[in-house]
N, C-alpha and C positions, 0 to 999 in steps of 0.2 A: 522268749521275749523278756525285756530285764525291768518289770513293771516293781516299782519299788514301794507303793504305797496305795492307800485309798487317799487321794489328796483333799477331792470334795463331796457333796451331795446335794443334788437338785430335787426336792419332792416337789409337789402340786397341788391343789384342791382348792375348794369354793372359799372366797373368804380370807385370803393369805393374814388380813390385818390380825387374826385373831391368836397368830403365832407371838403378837410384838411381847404382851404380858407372857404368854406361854415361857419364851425361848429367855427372856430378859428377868423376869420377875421371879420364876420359878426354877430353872435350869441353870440361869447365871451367862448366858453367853452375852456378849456384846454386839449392838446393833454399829454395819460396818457403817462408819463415817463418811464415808465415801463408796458410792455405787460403783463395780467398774466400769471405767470410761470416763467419770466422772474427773473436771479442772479440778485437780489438787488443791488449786488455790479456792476455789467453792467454801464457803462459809460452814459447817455441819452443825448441826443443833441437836441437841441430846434431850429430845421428847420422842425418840423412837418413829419418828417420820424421816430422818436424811437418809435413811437407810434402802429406799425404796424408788423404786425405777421409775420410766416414763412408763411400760406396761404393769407397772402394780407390785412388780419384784422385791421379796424383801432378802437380806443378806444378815449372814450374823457372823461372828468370829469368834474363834475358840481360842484362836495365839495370833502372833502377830502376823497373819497371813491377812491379805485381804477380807476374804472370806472363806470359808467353810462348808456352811450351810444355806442354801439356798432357795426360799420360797414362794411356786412361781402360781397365780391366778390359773384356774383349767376348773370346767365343770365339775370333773371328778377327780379323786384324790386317790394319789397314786406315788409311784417313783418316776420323776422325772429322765434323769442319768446318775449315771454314777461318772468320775474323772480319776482316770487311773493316773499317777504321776509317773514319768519316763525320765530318766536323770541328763539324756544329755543330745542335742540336735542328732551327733550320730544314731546313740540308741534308739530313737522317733525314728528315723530315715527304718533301720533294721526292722521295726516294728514291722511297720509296711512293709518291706517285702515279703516278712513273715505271711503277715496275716493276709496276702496276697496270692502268697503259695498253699495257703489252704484253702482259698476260695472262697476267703471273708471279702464281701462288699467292703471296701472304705473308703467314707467319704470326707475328704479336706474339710475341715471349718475356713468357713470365709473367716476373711478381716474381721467382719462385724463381731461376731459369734465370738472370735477370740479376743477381741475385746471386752465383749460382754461376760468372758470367764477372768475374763484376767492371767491371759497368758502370752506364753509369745507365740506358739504352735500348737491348735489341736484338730485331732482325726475323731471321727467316730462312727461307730458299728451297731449291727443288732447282734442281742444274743438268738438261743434259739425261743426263747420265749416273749422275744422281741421289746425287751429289755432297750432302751439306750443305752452306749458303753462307748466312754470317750476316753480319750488317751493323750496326754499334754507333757510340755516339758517349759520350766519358765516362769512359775507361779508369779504375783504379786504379792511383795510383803506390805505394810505401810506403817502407821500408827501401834504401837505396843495395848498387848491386852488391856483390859481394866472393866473390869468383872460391876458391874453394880452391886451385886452382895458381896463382894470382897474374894469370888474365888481366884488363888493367888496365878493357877493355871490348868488347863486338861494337860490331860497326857496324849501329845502329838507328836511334833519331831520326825524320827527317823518310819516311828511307827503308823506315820497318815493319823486323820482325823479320827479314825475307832475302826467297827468295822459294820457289817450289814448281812439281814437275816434276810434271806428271798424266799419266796414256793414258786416253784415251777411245775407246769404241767407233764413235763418233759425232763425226768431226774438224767436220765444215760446221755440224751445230748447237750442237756447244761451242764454234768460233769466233763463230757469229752472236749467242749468249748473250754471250758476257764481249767483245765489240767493240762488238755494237748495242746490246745490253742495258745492260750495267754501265759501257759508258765506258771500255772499255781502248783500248789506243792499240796497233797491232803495230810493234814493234823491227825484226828480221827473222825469216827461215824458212830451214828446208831440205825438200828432199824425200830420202825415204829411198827412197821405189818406189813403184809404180802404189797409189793411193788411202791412203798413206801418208804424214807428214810429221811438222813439228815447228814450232810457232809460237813466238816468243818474246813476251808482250805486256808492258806495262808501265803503270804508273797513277803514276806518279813518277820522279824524274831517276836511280830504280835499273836498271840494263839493262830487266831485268825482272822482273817482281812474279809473273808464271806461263808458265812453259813446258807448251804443252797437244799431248800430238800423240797420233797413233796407226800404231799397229803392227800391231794384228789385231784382234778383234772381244771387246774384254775391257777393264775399267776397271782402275787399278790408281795408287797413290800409287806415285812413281818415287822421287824423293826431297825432302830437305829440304834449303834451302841457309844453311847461318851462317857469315856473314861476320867474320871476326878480324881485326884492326888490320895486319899486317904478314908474310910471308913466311917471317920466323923463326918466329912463332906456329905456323901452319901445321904447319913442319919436326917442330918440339915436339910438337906436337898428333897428326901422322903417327907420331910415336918411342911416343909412351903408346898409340895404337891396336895399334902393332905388339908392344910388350910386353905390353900385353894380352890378345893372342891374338885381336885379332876381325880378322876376313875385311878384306883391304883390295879392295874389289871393282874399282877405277879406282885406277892407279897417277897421282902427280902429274905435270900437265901446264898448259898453259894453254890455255883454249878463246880459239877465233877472235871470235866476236861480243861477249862482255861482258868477254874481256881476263882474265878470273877463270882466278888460279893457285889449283890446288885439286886435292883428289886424292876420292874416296869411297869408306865403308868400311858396311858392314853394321851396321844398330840390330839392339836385338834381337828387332823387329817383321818384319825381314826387309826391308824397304823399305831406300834409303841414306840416310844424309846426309852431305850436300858438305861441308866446311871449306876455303873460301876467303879470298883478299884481291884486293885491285886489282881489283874490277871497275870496270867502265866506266857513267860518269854521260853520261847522254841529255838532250842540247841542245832547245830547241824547234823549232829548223829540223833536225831529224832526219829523213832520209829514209827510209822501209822501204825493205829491200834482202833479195834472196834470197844464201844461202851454197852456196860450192859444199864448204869442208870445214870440218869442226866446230872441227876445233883447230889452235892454230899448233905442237905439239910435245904431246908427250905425251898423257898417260892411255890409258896401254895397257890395254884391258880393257872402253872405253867404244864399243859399240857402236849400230848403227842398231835390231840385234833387240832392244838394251834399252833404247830410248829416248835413243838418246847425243846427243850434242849440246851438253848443259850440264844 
């Protein structure tokens, strides 16, 4: 399957409003001008309300895609979907047959749905930890970034939006799913203890696109990772979390495998997200390799019982 990126991410939880200072004030992303579906011609107003749906929906952007991240109302907080990007109607069509001759459910997105992504085509599946997992080809671009704190841009592109930490209950069939299934490639691993670990996989020259492991017998969004241009970024970025008062949960450090300096702080979903730079782009002659320690210094706080690793 020729799955080229992580293009977006839809989490969940009580309260979405309380992302707008989170994601805007603190992180630096841009709240999207436009919901999709939304008349182009629509007036948009820059108090962090045009961004937000008829159900509660908020959107944000990292570059000049529509959107990126997406934040939807639900009792409890969670991961919504992930949207894998597909480069081109045939490669969609091949998907499907693929993922057909394994035995994966899929199911069309209506019109509606794909409007509401901002696409021209999307499908989607469970994993086996019943995960949402969508598949699109088509994005929407619109209006050019423009950061409220000046950040100039993330690092997207070729490389999708960052990438994403999961726990699954079920390590051997959510490695068999997104390696046999979907065409991931694995970077490297660690072991944390008897029937526990941490995969790193990749679908592009990004380290990796998903770190999948398990810890105990529970599913869970670990974190999210957005990558910033540079180190001072970062420093800035740690300074607004910390006058903010949110939780810094991972103090900064650099992980061992993807090289990525970065520290993690508490969303207000409760899940983290990373703020990094420098990570590490993946050769074709890359060899998988096991780790023996996660990090070369730092991130005090980042452990095996939370998924540590990166």
């Amino acid at each position: 399957m020729d799955i080229r990126n992580l293009g977006y991410v839809g989490v969940e939880g009580p309260d979405p409003s309380g992302w707008i200072p989170f994601a805007t004030e603190v992180c630096g992303l841009m709240p999207s001008p436009l919901v999709p579906g939304q008349d182009p011609s629509a007036t948009a107003s820059n108090d962090g309300t045009a961004n937000t749906s008829k159900d509660g929906t908020l959107f944000f952007k990292m570059d000049d895609r529509q959107w990126r991240l997406s934040v939807h109302p639900a009792e409890q907080p969670g991961l919504r979907y992930l949207g894998f990007e597909i480069p081109s109607p045939a490669a969609f069509e091949t998907a499907l047959v693929e993922l057909g001759e394994h035995g994966i459910d899929v199911t069309s997105g209506t019109p509606e749905e794909c409007v509401a992504r901002g696409v021209r085509r999307m499908a989607h599946v469970s994993d086996p930890a019943g995960n949402r997992i969508e598949f699109f080809f088509s994005a929407t671009s619109d209006a050019p970034f423009q950061s409220a704190l000046g950040i100039p841009s993330f690092l997207t592109g070729s490389l999708g939006m960052g990438h994403v930490g999961m726990l699954v209950p079920d390590l051997e069939a959510g490695l068999h799913f997104y390696l046999d299934v979907l065409g991931f490639e694995e970077t490297d691993y660690f072991e944390i203890g008897p029937g526990m670990a941490m995969h790193f996989l990749r679908c592009n020259a990004r380290h990796h696109t998903l770190a999948i492991g398990r810890v105990g017998d529970f599913k869970a969004l670990h974190h999210i990772l957005l990558e910033v241009q540079d180190v001072d970024q970062v420093g800035q970025l740690h300074d607004r979390a910390t006058a903010a008062s949110i939780p810094i949960s991972t103090q900064i450090g650099r992980h061992a495998n993807d090289l990525m300096f970065s520290f993690y702080m508490n969303s207000p979903f409760g899940f983290d997200i990373e703020i990094g730079c420098e990570g590490r782009l993946i050769g074709e002659d890359w060899v998988p390799q096991k780790l023996i320690r996660p990090d070369i210094w730092g991130h005090a706080g980042l452990t095996a019982e939370t998924g540590g690793g990166d």
